[in-house]
Short mmCIF file of the C-alpha atoms (twelve columns), coordinates in Angstrom:
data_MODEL
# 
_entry.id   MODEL 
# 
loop_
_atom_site.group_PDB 
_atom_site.id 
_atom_site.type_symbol 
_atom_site.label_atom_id 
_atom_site.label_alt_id 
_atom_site.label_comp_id 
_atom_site.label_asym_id 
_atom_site.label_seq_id 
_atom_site.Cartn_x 
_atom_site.Cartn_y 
_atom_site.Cartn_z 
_atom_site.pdbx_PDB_model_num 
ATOM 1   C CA . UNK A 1   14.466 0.497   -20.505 1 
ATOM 2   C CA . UNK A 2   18.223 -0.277  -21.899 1 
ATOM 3   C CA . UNK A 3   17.294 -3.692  -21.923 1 
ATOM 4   C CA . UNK A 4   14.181 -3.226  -23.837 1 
ATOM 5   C CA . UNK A 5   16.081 -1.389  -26.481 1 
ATOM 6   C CA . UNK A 6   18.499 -3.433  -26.643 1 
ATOM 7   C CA . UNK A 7   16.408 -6.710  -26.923 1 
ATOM 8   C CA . UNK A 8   13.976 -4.701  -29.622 1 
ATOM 9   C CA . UNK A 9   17.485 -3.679  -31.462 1 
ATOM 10  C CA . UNK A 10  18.551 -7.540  -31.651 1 
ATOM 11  C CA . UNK A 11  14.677 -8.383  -32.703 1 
ATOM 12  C CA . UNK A 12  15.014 -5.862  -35.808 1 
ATOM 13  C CA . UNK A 13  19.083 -7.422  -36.268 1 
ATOM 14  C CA . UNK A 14  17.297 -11.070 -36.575 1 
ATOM 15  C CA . UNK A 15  14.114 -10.151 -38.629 1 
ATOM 16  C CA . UNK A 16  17.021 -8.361  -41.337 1 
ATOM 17  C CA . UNK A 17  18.725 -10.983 -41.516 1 
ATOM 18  C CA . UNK A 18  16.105 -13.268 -41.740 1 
ATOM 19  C CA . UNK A 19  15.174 -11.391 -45.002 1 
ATOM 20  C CA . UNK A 20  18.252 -10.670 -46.506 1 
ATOM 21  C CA . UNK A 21  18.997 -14.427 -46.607 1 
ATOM 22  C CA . UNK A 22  15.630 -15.319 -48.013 1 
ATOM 23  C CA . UNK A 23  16.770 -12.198 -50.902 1 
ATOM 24  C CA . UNK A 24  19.829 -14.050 -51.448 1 
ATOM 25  C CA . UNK A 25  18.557 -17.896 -51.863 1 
ATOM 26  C CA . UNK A 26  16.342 -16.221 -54.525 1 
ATOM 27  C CA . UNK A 27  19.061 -14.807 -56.069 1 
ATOM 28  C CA . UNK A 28  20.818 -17.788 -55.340 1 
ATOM 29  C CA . UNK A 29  17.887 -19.634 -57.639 1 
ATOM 30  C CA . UNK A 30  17.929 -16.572 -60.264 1 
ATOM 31  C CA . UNK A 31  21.428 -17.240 -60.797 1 
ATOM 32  C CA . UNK A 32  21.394 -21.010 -61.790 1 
ATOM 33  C CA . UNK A 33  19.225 -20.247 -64.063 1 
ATOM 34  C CA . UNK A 34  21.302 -18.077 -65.866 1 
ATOM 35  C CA . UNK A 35  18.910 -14.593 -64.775 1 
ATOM 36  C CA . UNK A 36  21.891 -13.175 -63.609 1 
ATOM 37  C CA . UNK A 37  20.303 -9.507  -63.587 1 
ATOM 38  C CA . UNK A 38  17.279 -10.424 -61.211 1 
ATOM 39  C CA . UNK A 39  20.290 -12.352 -59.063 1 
ATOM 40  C CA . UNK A 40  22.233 -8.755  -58.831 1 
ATOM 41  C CA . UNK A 41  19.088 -7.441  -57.504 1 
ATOM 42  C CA . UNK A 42  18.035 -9.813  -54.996 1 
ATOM 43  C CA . UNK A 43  21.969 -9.596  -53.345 1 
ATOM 44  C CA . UNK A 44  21.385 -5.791  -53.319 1 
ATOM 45  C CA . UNK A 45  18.464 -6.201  -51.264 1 
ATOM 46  C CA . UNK A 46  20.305 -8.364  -49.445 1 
ATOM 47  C CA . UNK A 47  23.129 -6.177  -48.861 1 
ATOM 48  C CA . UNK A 48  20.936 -3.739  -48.145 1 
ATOM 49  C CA . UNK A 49  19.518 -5.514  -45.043 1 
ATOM 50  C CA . UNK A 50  22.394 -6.998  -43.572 1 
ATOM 51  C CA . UNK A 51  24.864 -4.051  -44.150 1 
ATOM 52  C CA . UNK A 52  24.185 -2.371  -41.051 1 
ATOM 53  C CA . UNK A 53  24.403 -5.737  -39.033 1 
ATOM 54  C CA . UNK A 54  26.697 -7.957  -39.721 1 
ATOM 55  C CA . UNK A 55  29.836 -7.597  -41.570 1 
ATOM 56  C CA . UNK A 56  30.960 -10.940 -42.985 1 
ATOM 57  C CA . UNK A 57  27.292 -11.336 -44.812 1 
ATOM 58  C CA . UNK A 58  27.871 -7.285  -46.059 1 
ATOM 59  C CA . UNK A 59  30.894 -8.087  -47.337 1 
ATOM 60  C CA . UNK A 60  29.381 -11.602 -49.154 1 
ATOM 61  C CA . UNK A 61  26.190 -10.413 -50.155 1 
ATOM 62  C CA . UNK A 62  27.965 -7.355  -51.885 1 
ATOM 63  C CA . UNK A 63  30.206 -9.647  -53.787 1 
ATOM 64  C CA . UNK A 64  27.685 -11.663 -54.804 1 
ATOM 65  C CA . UNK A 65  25.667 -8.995  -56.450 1 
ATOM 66  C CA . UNK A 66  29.399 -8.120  -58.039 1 
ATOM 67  C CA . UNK A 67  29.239 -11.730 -59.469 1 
ATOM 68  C CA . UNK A 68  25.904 -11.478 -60.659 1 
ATOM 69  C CA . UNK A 69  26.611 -7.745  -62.564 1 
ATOM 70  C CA . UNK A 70  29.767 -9.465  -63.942 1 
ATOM 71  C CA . UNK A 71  28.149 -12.314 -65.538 1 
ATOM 72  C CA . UNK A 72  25.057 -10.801 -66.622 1 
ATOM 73  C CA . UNK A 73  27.274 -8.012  -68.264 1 
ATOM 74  C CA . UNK A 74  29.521 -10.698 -69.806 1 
ATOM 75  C CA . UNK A 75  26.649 -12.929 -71.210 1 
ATOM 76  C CA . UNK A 76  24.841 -9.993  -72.254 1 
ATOM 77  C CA . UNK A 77  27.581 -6.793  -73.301 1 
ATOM 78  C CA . UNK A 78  26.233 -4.588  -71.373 1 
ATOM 79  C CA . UNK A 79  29.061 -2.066  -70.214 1 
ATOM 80  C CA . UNK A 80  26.596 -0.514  -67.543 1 
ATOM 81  C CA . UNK A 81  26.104 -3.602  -65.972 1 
ATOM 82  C CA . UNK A 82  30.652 -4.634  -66.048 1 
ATOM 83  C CA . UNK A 83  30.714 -0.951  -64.585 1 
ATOM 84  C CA . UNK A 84  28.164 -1.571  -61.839 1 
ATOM 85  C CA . UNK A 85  30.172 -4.240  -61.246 1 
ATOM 86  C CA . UNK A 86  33.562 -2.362  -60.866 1 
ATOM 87  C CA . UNK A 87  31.597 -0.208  -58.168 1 
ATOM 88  C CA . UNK A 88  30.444 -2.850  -56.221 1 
ATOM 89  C CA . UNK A 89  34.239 -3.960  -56.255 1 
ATOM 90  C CA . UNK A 90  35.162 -0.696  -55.536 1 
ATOM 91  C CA . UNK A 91  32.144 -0.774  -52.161 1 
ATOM 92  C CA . UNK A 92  33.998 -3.766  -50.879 1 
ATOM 93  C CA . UNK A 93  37.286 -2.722  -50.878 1 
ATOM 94  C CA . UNK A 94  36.361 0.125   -48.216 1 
ATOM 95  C CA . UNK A 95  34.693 -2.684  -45.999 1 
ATOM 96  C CA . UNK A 96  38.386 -3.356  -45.361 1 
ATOM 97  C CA . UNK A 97  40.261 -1.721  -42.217 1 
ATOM 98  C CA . UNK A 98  42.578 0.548   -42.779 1 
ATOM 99  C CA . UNK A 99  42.997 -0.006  -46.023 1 
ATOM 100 C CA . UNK A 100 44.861 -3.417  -45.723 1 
ATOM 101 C CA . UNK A 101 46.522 -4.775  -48.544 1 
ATOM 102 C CA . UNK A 102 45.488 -8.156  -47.064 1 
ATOM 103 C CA . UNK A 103 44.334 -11.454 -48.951 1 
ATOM 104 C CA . UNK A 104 40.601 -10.015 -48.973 1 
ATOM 105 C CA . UNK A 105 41.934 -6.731  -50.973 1 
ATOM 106 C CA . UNK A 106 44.039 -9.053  -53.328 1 
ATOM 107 C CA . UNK A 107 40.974 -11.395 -53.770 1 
ATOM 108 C CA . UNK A 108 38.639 -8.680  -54.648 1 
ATOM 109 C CA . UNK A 109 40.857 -6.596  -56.647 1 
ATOM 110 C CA . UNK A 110 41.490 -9.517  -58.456 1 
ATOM 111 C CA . UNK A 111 38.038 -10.197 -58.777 1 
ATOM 112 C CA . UNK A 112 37.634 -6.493  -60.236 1 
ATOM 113 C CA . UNK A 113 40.546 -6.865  -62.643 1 
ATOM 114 C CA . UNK A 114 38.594 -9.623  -64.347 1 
ATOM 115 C CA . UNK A 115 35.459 -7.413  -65.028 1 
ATOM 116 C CA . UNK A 116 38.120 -4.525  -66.242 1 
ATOM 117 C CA . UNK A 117 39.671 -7.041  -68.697 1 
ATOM 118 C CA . UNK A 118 35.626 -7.915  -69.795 1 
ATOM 119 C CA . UNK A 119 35.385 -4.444  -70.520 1 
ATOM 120 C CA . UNK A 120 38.388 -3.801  -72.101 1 
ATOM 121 C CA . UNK A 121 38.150 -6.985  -74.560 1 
ATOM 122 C CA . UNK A 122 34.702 -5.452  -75.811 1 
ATOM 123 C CA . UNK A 123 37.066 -1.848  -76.989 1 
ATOM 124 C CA . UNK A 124 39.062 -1.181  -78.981 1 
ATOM 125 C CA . UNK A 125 41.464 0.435   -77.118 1 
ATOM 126 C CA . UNK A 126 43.922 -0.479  -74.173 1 
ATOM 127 C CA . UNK A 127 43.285 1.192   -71.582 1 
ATOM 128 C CA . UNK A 128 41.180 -1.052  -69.480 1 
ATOM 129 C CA . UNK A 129 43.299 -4.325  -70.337 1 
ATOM 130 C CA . UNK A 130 46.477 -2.600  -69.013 1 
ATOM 131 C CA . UNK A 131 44.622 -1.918  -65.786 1 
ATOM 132 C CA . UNK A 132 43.624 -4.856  -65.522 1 
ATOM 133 C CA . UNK A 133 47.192 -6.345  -65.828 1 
ATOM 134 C CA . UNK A 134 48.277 -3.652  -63.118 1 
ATOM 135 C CA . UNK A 135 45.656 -5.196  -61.071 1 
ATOM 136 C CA . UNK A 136 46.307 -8.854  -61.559 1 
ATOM 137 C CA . UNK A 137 50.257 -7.892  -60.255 1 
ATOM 138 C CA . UNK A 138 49.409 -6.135  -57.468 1 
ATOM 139 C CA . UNK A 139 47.569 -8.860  -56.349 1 
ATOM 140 C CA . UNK A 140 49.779 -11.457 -57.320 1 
ATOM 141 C CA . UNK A 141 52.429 -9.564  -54.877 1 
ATOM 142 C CA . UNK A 142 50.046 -10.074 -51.734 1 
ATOM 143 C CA . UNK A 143 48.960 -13.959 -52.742 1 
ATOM 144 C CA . UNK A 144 52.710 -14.235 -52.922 1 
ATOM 145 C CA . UNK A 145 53.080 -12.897 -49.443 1 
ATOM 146 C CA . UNK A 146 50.464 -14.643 -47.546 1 
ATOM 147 C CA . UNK A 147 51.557 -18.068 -49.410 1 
ATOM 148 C CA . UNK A 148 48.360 -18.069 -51.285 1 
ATOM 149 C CA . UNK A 149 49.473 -20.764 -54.361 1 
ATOM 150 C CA . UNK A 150 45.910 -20.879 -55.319 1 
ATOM 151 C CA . UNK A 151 44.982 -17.741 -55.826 1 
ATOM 152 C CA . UNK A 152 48.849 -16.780 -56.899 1 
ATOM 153 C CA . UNK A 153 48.301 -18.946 -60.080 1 
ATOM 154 C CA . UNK A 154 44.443 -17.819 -60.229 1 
ATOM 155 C CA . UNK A 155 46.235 -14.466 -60.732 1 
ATOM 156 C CA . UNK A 156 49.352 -15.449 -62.766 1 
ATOM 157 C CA . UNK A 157 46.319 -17.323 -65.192 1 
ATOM 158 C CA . UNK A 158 44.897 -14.055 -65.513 1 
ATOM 159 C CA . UNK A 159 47.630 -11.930 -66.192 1 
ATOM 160 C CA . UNK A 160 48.581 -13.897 -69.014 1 
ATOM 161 C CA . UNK A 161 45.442 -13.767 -70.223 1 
ATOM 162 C CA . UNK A 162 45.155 -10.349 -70.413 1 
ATOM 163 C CA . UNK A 163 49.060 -9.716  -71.765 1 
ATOM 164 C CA . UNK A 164 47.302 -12.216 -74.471 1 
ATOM 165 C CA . UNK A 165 44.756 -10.093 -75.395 1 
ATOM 166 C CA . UNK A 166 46.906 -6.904  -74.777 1 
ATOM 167 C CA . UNK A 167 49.887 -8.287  -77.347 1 
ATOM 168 C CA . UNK A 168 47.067 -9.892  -80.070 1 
ATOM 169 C CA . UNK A 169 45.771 -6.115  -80.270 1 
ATOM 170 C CA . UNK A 170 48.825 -4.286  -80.585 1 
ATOM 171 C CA . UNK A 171 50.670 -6.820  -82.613 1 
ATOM 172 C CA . UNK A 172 53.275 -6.759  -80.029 1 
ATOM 173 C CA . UNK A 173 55.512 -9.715  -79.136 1 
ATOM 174 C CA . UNK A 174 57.132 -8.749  -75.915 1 
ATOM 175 C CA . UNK A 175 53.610 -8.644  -74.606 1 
ATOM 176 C CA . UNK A 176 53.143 -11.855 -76.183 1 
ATOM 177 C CA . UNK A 177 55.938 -13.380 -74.602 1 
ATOM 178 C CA . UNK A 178 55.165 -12.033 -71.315 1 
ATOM 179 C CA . UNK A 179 51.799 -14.170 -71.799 1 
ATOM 180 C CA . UNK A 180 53.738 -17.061 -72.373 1 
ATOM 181 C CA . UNK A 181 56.131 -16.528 -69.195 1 
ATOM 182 C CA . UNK A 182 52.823 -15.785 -66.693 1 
ATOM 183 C CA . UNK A 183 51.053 -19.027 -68.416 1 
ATOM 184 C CA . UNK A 184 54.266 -21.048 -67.750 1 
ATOM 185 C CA . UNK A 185 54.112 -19.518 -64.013 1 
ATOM 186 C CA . UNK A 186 51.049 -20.717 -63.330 1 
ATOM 187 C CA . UNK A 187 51.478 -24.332 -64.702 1 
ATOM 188 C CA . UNK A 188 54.495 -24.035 -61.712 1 
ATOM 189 C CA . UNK A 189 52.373 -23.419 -59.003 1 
ATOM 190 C CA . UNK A 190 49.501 -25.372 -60.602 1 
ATOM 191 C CA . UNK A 191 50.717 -28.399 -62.221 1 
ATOM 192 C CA . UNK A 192 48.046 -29.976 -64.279 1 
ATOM 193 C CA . UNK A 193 48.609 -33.595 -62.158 1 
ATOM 194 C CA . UNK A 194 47.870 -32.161 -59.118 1 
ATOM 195 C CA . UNK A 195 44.689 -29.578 -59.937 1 
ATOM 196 C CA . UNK A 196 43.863 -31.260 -63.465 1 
ATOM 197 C CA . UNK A 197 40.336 -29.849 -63.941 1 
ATOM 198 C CA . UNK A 198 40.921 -26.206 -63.230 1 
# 
């Protein structure tokens, strides 16, 4: 009787995963046409069935629908939708073990820095930009580590971006100039002769 349990278990593992992928090629379809909210939906149902099962499609399915809630919030404004966003961030983050600060956590933190910065350039206050910045180093610290160049000056881009933003509100040129210095990092690690188009 193990073995019938065992082989009904790995029946129910397929059929999920059968229908979580079918969830996300419709929300892969939602999303190129620019229905980003639909898109969030169908990679929560997807997450939803494959959580239990297998852990690289949890872990992509979840980001996906983090995507999705990014962009829909950042075509659209709505906050809910950025802070839905952070959560589903926040959901990946404990898939890793241990709490590694390993190239995953960087990449999704990373990832989660950019929807804080969406937020914080729709207020008027600080708050969310600086965290975002705090973010962006952090990660920039592990890409440095694990020899990540890409993502380093994916990072390094961002940071400046949001010292940008942080030193246009506050009229403050140190913050300015630490733009400038992150921007000129990046062009570094990313010269514009060898990855022109990014």
């Amino acid at each position: 009787t193990n073995d019938t349990v065992d082989q009904a278990e790995e029946l129910i593992k397929q059929k999920r995963i059968a229908d979580a992928a079918i969830y996300a090629k419709r929300a892969d379809a939602s999303a190129l046409v620019f229905d980003y909210k639909s898109a969030a939906n169908d990679y929560a149902k997807a997450f939803s069935l494959a959580e239990k099962w297998d852990d690289k499609l949890r872990w992509n399915y979840k980001n996906q629908e983090a995507e999705a809630l990014n962009s829909y919030g950042y075509a659209t404004g709505d906050l809910d939708a950025l802070r839905h966003a952070i959560e589903a961030y926040r959901a990946i983050l404990n898939f890793i073990p241990n709490g590694e600060r390993n190239r995953d956590w960087a990449i999704t933190r990373n990832n989660m820095a950019v929807v804080l910065q969406n937020i914080g350039e729709r207020e008027t206050e600080t708050a969310h930009l600086e965290e975002a910045a705090q973010i962006f180093r952090d990660s920039l610290a592990v890409f440095e580590h694990v020899k990540d160049d890409l993502n380093w000056a994916a990072a390094q881009n961002n940071l400046g971006n949001v010292l940008l933003k942080i030193g246009e509100r506050e009229s403050d040129p140190k913050r300015l100039n630490e733009a400038v210095a992150a921007m000129r990092a990046t062009l570094d690690k990313r010269p514009r002769d060898k990855v022109p188009l990014d």
